[in-house]
Structure formats: structure tokens, C-alpha cells
PATIKE-493362 format. One record per residue (C-alpha): residue number from 1; residue in one letter; z negated, x, y. Coordinates in nm, 4 decimals, decimal comma, padded with zeros to 6 digits. Layout:
   pos   code         zz         xx         yy
   NUM      A          Z          X          Y
...
// end
This chain:
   pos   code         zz         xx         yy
     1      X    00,0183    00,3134   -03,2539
     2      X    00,1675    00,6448   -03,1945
     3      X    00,2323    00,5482   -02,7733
     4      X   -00,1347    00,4331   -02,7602
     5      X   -00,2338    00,7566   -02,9404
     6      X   -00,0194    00,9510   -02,6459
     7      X   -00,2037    00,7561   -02,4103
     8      X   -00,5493    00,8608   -02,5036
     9      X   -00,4270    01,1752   -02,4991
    10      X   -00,3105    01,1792   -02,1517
    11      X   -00,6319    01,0433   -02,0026
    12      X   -00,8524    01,2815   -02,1986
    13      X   -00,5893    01,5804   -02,0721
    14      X   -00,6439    01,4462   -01,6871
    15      X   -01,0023    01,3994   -01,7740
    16      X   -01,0653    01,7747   -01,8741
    17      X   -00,8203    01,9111   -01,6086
    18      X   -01,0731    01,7099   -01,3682
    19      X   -01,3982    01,8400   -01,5250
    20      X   -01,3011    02,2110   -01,6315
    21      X   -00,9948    02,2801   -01,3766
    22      X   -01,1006    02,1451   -01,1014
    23      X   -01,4701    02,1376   -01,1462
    24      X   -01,5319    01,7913   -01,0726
    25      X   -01,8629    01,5614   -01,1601
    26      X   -01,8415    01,3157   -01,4629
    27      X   -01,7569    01,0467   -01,2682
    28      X   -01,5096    01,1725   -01,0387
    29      X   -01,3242    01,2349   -01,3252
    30      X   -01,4031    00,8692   -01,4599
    31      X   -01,2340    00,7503   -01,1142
    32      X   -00,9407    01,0177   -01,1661
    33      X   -00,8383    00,8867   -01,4755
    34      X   -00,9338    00,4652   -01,4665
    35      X   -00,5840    00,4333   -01,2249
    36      X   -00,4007    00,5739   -01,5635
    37      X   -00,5323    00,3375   -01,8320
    38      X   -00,2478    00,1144   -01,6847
    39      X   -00,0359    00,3088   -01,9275
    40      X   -00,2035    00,0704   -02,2457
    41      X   -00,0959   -00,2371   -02,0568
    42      X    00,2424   -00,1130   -02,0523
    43      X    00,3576   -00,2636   -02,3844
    44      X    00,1695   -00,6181   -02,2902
    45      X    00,3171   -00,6413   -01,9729
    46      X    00,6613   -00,5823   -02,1071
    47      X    00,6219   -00,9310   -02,3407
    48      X    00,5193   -01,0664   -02,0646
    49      X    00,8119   -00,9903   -01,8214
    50      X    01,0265   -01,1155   -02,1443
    51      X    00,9161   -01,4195   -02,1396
    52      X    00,8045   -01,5030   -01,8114
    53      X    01,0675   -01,2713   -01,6404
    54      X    00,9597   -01,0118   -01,3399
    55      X    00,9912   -01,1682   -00,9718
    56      X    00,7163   -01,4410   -01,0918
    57      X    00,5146   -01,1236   -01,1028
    58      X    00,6846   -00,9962   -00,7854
    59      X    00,5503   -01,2814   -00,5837
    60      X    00,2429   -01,2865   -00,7248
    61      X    00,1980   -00,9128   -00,6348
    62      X    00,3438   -00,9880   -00,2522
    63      X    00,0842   -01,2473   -00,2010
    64      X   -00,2129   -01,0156   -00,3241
    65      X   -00,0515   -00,7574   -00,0936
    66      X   -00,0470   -01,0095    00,1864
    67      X   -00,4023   -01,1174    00,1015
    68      X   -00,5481   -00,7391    00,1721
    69      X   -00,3247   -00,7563    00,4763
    70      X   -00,4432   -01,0445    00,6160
    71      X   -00,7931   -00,8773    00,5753
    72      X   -00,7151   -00,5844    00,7370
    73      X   -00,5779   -00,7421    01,0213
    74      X   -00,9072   -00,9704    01,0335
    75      X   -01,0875   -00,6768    01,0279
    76      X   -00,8897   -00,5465    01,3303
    77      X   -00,8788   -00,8659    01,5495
    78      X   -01,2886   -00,8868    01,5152
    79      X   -01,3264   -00,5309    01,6393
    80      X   -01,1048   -00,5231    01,9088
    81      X   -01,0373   -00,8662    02,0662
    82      X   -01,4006   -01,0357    01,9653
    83      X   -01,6092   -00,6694    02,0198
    84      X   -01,7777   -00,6943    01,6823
    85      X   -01,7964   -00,4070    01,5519
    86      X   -02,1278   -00,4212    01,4051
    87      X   -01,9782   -00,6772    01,1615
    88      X   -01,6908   -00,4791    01,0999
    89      X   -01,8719   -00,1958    00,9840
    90      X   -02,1417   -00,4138    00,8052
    91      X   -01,8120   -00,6057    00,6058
    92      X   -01,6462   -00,2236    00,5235
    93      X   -01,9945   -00,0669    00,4200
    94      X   -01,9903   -00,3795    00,1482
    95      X   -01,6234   -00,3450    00,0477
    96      X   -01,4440   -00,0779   -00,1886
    97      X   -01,1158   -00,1227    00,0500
    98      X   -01,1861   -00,0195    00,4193
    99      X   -01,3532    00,2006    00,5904
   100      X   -01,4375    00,2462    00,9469
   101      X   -01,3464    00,6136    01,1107
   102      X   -01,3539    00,7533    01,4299
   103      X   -01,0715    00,8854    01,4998
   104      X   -00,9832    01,1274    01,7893
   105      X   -01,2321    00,9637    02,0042
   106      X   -01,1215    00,6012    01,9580
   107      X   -01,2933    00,4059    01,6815
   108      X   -01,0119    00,2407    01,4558
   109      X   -00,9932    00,1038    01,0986
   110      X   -00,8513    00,3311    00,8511
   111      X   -00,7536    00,2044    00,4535
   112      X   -00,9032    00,3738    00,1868
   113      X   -00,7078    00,5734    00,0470
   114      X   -00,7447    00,3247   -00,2863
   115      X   -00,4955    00,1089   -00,0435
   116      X   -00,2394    00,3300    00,0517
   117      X    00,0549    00,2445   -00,1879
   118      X    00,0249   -00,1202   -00,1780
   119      X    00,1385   -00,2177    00,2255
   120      X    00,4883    00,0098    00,1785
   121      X    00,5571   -00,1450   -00,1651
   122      X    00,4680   -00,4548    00,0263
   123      X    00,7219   -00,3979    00,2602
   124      X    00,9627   -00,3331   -00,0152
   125      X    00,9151   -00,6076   -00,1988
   126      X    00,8931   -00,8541    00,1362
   127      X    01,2397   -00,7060    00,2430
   128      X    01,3994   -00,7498   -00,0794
   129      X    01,2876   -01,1219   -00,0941
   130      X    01,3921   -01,1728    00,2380
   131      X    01,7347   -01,0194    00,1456
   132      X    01,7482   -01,2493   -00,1644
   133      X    01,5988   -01,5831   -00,0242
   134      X    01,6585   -01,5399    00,3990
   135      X    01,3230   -01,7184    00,4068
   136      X    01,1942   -01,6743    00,7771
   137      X    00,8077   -01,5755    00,5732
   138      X    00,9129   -01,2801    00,4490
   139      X    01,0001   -01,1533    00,8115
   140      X    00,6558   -01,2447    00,9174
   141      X    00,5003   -01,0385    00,6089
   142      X    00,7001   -00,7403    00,7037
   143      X    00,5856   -00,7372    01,0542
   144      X    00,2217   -00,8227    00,8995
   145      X    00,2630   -00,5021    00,6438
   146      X    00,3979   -00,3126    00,9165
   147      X    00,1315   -00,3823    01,1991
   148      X   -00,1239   -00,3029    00,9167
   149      X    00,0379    00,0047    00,8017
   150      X    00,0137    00,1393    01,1586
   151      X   -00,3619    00,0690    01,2498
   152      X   -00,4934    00,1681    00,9624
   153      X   -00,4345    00,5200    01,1383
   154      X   -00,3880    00,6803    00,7723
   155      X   -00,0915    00,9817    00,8108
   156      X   -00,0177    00,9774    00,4245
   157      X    00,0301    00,5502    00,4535
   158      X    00,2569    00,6066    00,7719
   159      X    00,4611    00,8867    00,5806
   160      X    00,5049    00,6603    00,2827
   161      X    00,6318    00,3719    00,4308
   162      X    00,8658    00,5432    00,6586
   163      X    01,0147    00,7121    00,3212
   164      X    01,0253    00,3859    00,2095
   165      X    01,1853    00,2319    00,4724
   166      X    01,4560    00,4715    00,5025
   167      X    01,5182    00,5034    00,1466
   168      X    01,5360    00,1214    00,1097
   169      X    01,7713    00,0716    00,4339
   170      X    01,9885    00,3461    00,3314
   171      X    02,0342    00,1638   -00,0173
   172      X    02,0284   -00,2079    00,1332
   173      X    02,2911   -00,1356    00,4675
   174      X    02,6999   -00,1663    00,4604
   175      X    02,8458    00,0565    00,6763
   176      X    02,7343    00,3975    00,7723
   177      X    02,7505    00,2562    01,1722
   178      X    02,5288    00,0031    01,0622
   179      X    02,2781    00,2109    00,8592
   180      X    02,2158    00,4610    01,1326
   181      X    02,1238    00,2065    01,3847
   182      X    01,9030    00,0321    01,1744
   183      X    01,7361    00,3947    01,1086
   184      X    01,7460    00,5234    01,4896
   185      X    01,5981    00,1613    01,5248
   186      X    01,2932    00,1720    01,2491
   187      X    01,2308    00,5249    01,3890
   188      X    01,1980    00,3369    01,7196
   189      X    00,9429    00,1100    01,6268
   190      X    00,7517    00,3463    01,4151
   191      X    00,6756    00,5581    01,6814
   192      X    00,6130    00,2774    01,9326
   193      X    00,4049    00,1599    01,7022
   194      X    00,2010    00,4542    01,6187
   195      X    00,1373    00,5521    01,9639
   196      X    00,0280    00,2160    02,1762
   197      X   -00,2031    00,0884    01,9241
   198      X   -00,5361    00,1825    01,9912
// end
């Protein structure tokens, strides 16, 4: 009783920093604060994880991660290789994920911003399966998180994953030899990445 009582509390504090602070509408504030109700499930999830244990909820969130992905990349693959971009935008205009930005004159999908934590904690969780399991999949969903992290043309994404990345192959690499090659080696691909997609 007392946690959920903190937890009210918290979203009413964000809720008045939003209106009073900040000066924000109503329901900006509504859409500041709904991300932070997760702190009530908090107790229910950890029954859960006791009984069911955590990496049946790993994989479950990996496959909703590769789900967006996979829609993303759809997205992508219509406008670029099929020239439909009139569907593209009609599909984003109808979804809460994407939207479709022009970008320094080249017209590109970029991710919501609603999207941007969940393709570098998919490439966490992908590379720590793969590490566990040495299932070829989870290779193809880190090249799949990877591609999609890059067209989505979103800096904040890009600098989150590449945190990510580093932090996770600094933690997950023997050897200092081996550690900075991997790094020299994601920095490599990052930035090849970045600069010939369209």
C-alpha cells in the first residue's frame, strides 16, 4: 500500500512539473506521465518472473522488438525498392510508430521517438541470446535491429545503440586485444552504415 501510495505520488509530481513548470497542455502531461504508470506493475510483474522466471519474458520482448523491426524495414523496402511512397506515408499517417521526414533533402523514414529505446535493447537482448544459445537467428536479428537503427535516420537512436554496443562489448569481450578490435570494428560499420544508406 505504502509503494502504490509513492507511486501516485510520483505521477502527480511529473504531472504538475509538466503543467506548472513547464507549461504544458493537459494532455501533454497525460502522455508525460502514462510511460510511468509502469511503476504499479512493478510488484505484479515480479510474481510473475517468480514463477514463470525472466528470459520467457526476454523472448517474448525480442520477438515484439523484431515484429516493429520487421515493419520498419517493410516500410523501407516499399519506399525505396517498389517507389511507393504514397503508401508509405498513407500506412505512417495511420500508425502511432513511424513517421515519414525529409531529411536533408532525401526523404527517409525516421522512428518516433515512442520507438527509440526498443531496437538498442533489441540488440542487447539478441546478442546476449546469441551468446547464450549460438543460434544463427539471433545474428540475423542483430543485423535486422541494426539496419533499422540506421535508417530510421534518428541521432538520439544512433547514439543509444552505439552506447549500447560499446558498453555491452566491453562487458561481453576477453582480452583487451580482442575488445578493441571488436570496437574499432562496430565503429566501422556504424559509420558505414550511417553514411551509404540513403
Amino acid at each position: 500500500l505504502v509503494y502504490i501510495h509513492a507511486s501516485v505520488a510520483v505521477l502527480m509530481g511529473l504531472a504538475a512539473v509538466s503543467v506548472v513548470v513547464k507549461g504544458n497542455a493537459v494532455a501533454h502531461a497525460a502522455t508525460f506521465v502514462v510511460p510511468v504508470l509502469m511503476l504499479l506493475v512493478i510488484p505484479v510483474w515480479r510474481q510473475l518472473f517468480a514463477a514463470y522466471g525472466l528470459d520467457r519474458y526476454l523472448r517474448h520482448l525480442l520477438a515484439a522488438i523484431a515484429l516493429l523491426a520487421m515493419y520498419v524495414a517493410g516500410l523501407f523496402v516499399l519506399w525505396y525498392a517498389f517507389d511507393a511512397s504514397e503508401l508509405v506515408l498513407t500506412i505512417a499517417a495511420l500508425s502511432k510508430t513511424t513517421s515519414v521526414g525529409n531529411l536533408h533533402g532525401a526523404s527517409g523514414i525516421k522512428i518516433h521517438v515512442a520507438t527509440g529505446a526498443f531496437f538498442p535493447a533489441g540488440i542487447l537482448l539478441a546478442w546476449f541470446f546469441m551468446l547464450q544459445r549460438r543460434r544463427p537467428r539471433y545474428l540475423a536479428l542483430l543485423g535486422l535491429f541494426a539496419f533499422v537503427v540506421v535508417i530510421s535516420q534518428t541521432v538520439g537512436q544512433v547514439v543509444a545503440t552505439a552506447v549500447a554496443v560499446v558498453a555491452w562489448a566491453t562487458v561481453s569481450t576477453r582480452g583487451p586485444w580482442r575488445r578493441l578490435a571488436l570496437l574499432c570494428a562496430l565503429l566501422v560499420v556504424l559509420v558505414v552504415g550511417v553514411t551509404r544508406i540513403p
